[in-house]
C-alpha positions as CSV (number, residue, x, y, z in Angstrom):
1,X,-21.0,22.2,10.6
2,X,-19.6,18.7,11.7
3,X,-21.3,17.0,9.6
4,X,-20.4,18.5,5.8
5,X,-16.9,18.9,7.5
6,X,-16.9,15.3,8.1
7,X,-17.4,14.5,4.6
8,X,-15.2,16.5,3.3
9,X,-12.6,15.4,5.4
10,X,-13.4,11.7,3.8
11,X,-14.0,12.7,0.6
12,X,-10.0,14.4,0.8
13,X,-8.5,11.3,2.4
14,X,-10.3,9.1,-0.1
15,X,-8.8,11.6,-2.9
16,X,-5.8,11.0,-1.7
17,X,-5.9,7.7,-1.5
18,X,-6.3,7.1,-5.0
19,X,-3.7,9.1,-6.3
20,X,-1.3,7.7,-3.9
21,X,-2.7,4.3,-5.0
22,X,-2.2,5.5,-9.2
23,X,1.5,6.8,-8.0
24,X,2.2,3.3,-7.3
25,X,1.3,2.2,-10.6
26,X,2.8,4.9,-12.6
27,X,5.9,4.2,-10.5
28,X,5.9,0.5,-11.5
29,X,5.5,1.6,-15.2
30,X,8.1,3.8,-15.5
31,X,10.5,1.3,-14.1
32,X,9.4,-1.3,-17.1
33,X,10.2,1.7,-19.0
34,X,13.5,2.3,-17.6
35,X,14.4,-1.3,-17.2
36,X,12.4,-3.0,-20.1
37,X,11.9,-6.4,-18.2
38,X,8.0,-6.1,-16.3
39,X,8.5,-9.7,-15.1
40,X,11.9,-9.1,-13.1
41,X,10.1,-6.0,-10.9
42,X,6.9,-8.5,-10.8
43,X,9.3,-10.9,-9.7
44,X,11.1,-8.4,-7.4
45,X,7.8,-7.5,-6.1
46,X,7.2,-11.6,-5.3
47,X,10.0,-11.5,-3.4
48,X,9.5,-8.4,-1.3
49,X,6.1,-9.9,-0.7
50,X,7.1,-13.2,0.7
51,X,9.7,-11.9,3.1
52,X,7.0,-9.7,4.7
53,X,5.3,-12.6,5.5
54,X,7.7,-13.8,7.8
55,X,7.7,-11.9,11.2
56,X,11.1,-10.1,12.7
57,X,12.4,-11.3,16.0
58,X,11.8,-7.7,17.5
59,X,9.1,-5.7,17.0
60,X,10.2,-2.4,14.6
61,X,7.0,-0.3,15.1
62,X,8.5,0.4,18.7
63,X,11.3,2.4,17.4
64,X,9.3,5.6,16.5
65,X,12.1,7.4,14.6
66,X,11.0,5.0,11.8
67,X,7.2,5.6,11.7
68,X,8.0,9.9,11.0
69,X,9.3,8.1,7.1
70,X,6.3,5.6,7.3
71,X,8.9,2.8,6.7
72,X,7.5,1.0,9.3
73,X,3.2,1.3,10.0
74,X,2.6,2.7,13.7
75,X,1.5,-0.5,15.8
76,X,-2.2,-1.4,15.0
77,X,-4.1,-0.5,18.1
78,X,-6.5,-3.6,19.0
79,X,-10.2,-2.5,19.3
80,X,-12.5,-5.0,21.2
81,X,-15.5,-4.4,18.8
82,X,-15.3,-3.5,14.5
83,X,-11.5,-4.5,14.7
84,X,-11.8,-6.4,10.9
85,X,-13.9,-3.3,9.7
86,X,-11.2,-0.5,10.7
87,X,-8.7,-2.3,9.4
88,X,-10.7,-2.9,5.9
89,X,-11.7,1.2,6.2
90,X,-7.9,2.0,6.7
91,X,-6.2,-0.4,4.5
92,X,-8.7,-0.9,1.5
93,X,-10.3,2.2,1.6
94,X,-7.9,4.8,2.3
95,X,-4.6,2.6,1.8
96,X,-2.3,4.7,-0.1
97,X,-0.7,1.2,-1.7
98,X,-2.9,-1.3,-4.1
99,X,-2.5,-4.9,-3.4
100,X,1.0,-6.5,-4.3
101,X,-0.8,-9.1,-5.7
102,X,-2.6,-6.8,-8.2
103,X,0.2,-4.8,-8.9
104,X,2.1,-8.1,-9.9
105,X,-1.6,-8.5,-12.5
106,X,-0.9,-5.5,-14.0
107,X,3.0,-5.9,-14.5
108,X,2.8,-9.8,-15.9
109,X,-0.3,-8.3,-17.9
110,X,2.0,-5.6,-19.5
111,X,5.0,-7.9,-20.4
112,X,2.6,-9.9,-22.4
113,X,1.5,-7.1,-24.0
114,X,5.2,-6.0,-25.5
């Protein structure tokens, strides 16, 4: 029983996955709908990007009452062994957001479109 329960535990989370990752990008749509300019939320999206890069002074993930909103990912434990391969299972896999730098693609793609 563990076994087909296992996959079909995966095969949800997978699911799930992929609609959260289309919600993004019927999210970014209907704002080019509602504000008519793709390259100003491409732009905005640039932005948000490169301030991520740089790190806080404190460290947010402590302060739990943000991670119940997932505002804030819950710290990354650090695994001795397969550390690069969780993260690429949790974040490529089943990451519920596509790649900025994709989503950006898509967004100067539809500008040029109309």
């Amino acid at each position: 029983m563990a076994l087909p329960s296992g996959l079909i535990i995966v095969l949800v989370r997978w699911c799930v996955a992929v609609v959260a990752r289309y919600r993004e990008y019927v999210a970014d749509r209907g704002a080019v709908a509602i504000t008519g300019d793709p390259a100003a939320l491409a732009g905005a999206l640039e932005t948000l990007d490169t301030e991520l890069e740089r790190r806080p002074s404190a460290d947010l993930r402590e302060h739990r009452s943000t991670a119940a909103f997932s505002i804030v990912p819950p710290p990354w434990e650090k695994h001795r062994f397969f550390d690069r391969t969780r993260r690429f299972v949790s974040r490529t896999l089943f990451g519920t957001h596509p790649p900025t730098e994709r989503r950006i693609e898509r967004l100067r793609f539809a500008g040029a479109d109309g």
